[in-house]
C-alpha positions in Angstrom: 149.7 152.5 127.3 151.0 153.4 123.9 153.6 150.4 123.8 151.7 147.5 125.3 153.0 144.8 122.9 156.7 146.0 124.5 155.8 145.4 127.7 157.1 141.8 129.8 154.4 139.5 129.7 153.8 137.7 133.3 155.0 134.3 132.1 158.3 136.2 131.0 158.5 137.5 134.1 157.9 134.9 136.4 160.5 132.8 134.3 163.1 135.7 135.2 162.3 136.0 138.4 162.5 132.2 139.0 165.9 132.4 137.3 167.6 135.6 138.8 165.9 135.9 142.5 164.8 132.9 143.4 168.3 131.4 144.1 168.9 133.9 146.2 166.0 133.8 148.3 166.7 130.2 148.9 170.3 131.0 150.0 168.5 133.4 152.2 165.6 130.6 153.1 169.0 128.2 154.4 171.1 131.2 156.1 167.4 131.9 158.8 166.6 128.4 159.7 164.6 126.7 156.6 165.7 123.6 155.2 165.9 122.5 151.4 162.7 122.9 149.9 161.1 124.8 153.0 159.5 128.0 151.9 159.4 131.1 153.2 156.3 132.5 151.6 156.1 136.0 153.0 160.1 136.9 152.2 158.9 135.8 148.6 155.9 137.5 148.2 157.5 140.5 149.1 160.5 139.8 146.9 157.9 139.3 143.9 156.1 142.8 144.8 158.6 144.8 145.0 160.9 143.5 141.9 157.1 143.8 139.8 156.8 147.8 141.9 160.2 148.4 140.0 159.6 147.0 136.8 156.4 148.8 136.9 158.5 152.3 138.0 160.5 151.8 135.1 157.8 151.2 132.6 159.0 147.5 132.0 155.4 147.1 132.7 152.1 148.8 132.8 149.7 150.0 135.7 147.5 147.9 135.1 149.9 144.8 135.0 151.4 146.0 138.1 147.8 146.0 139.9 146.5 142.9 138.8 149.5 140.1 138.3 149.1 137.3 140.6 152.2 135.9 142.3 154.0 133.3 140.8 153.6 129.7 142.3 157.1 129.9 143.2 156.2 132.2 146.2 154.5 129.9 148.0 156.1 126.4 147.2 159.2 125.3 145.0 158.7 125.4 141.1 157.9 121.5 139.4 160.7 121.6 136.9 
């Protein structure tokens, strides 16, 4: 890729992710069932793949950052602040 030092680093985007989705996965955690600060890891994980699928789609980032990012922490337990 031509533009790699324009594309999101992961840190970046596991800070906006945590800031913009998250909130509303927890509303959605509370609404089915879980209570604070129970996780549900799977609705996550696939929030986190297919937010980094668009961002990839988009060219926000690369191939190969789309094929080799981990998930964020945040998908399987809540954040330390």
């Amino acid at each position: 890729m031509k533009n790699l030092d324009k594309v999101m680093k992961w840190e970046e985007a596991v800070a906006f992710f945590t800031k913009t989705h998250l909130p509303s996965l927890r509303r959605l955690e509370r609404v089915n069932g879980r209570g604070q600060g129970e996780v549900d890891g799977p609705m996550r994980r696939e929030a986190w793949n297919n937010w980094t699928d668009m961002l990839c789609k988009s060219g926000v980032i690369s191939d190969w950052q789309y094929e080799n990012w981990s998930q964020p922490e945040c998908c399987e337990r809540e954040p330390r602040w």
